[in-house]
C-alpha positions in Angstrom: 0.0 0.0 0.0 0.9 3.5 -0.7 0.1 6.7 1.3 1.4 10.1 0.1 1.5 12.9 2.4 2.8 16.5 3.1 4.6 18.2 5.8 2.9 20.8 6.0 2.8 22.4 9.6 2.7 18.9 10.9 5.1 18.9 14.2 8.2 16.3 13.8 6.9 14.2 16.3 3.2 14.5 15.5 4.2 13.2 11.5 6.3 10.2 13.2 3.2 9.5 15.5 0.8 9.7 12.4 3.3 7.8 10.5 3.9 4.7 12.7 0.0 4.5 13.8 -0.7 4.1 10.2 2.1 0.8 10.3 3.9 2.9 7.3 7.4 1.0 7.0 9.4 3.1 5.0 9.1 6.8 4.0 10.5 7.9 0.7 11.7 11.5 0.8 11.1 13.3 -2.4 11.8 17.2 -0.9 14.5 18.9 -2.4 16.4 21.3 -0.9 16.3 24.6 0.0 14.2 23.3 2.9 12.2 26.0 4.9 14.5 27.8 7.4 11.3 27.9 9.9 10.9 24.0 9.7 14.6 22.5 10.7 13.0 19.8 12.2 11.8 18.3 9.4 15.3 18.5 7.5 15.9 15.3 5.8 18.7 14.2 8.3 16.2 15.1 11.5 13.6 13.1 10.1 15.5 10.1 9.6 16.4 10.1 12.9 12.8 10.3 14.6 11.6 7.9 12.4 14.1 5.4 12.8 13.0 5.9 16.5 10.0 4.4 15.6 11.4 1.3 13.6 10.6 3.6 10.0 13.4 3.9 7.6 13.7 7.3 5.8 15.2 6.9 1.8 16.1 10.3 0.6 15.3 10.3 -3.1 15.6 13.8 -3.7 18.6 13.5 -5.9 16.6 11.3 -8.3 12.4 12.2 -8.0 12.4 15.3 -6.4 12.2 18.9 -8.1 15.2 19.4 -8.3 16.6 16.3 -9.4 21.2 15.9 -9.7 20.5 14.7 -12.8 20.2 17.6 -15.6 19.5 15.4 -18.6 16.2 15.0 -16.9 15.2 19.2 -17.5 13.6 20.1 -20.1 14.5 23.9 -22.4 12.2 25.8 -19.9 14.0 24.6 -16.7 10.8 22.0 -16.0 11.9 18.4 -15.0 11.0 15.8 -17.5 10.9 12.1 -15.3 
């Protein structure tokens, strides 16, 4: 099963809680940075390490399906990212 979500103004902890009552197993990170300077706590590196608190493993796949992807084969002439 798949669940998408945001993070929103959802508190750290209150996403992990959310998170691990649901029984989600592994949460794949699509953000790209620049990350909101107001919400550190839900930097990729801060989020990994509630979650895996709670037995969930965070995968960071910002470099590959996020918005702003490493790759630059993947942009298109008008800066938008072709997948």
């Amino acid at each position: 099963m798949l669940y998408t979500l945001g993070v929103g103004d959802l508190s750290l902890e209150h996403l992990a809680r959310r998170l691990e009552y649901r029984g989600i197993e592994v949460v794949c990170d699509l953000r790209s940075p620049p990350f909101a300077v107001h919400r550190m706590g839900t930097m990729p590196s801060a989020l990994a390490t509630r979650l895996a608190a709670v037995g969930i493993r965070h995968e960071d796949a910002s470099a590959y399906l996020g918005d702003r992807p490493a790759d630059l084969s993947v942009f298109v002439h008008d800066g938008r990212v072709d997948y």
